[in-house]
C-alpha positions as CSV (number, residue, x, y, z in Angstrom):
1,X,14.8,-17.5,-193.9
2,X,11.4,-18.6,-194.8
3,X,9.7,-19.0,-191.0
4,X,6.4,-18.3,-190.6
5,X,5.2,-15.5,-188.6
6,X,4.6,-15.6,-185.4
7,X,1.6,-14.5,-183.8
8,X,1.1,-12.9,-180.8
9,X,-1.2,-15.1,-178.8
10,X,0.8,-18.4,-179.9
11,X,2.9,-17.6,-177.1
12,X,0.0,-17.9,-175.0
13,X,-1.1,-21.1,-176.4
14,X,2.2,-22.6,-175.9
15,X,2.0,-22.2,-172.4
16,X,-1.7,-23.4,-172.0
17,X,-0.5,-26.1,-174.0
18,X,2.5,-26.9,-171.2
19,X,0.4,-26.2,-168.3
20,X,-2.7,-28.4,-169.6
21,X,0.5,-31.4,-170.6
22,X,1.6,-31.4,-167.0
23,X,-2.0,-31.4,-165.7
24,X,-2.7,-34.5,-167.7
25,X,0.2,-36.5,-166.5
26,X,-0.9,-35.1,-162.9
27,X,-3.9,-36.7,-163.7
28,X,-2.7,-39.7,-165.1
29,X,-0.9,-40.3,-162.4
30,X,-3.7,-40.0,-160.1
31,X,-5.8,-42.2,-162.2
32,X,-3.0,-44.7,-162.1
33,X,-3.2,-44.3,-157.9
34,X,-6.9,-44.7,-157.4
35,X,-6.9,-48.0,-159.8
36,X,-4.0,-49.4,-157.2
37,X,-6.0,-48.1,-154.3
38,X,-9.5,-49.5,-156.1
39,X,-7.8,-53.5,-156.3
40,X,-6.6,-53.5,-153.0
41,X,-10.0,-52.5,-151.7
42,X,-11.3,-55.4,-153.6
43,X,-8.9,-57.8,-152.8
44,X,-9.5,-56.4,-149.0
45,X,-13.2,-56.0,-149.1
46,X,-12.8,-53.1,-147.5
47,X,-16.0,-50.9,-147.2
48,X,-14.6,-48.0,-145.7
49,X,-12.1,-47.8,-148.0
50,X,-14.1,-48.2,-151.1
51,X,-15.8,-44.6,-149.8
52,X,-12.7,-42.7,-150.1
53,X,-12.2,-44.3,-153.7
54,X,-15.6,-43.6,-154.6
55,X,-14.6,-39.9,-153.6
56,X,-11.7,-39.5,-155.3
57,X,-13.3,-40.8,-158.2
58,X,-15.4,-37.5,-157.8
59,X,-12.4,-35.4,-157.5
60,X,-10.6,-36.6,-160.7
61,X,-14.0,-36.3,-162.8
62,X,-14.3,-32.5,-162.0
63,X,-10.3,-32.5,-162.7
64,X,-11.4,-34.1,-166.1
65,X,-14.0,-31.5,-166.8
66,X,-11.1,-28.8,-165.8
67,X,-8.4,-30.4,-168.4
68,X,-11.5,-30.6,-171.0
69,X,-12.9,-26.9,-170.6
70,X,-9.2,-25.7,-170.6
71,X,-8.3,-27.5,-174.1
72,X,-12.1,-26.0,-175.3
73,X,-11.0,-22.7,-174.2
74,X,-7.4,-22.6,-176.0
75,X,-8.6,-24.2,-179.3
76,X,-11.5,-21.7,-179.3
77,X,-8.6,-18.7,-178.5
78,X,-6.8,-19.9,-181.7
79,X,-9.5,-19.7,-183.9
80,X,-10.9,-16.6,-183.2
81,X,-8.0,-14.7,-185.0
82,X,-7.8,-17.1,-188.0
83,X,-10.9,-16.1,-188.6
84,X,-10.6,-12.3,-189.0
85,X,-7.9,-13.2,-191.3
């Protein structure tokens, strides 16, 4: 009887939160890739190879930077209206 209420943009921030959880396993998961790609190049010694590592390093950074500004963003969006409270 006693819930608390709810507020209108926690709706919102429960999906961000579901979109940014499956982004991280994405990411995870491609982290998890490049390090089993990255071992065999060494075992290899496979220049070549080590370039497209090297570049998809690259790619997951800027995916890190989107996963960090995203979690930024939503706490920042939740704290807003506490504060006019």
């Amino acid at each position: 009887m006693n819930q608390p209420l709810s507020h209108p943009l926690r709706s919102v921030f429960d999906e961000e939160m579901r979109r940014l959880r499956e982004s991280v396993m994405l990411m995870g998961e491609a982290v998890d890739a490049a390090i089993t790609r990255s071992v065999g190049v060494l075992i290899d010694r496979d220049v070549g190879a080590s370039r497209d590592v090297i570049e998809g390093d690259q790619r997951l950074n800027i995916l890190q930077r989107e996963v960090r500004n995203v979690c930024v963003t939503a706490i920042l969006a939740q704290a807003a209206p506490s504060r006019s409270i």
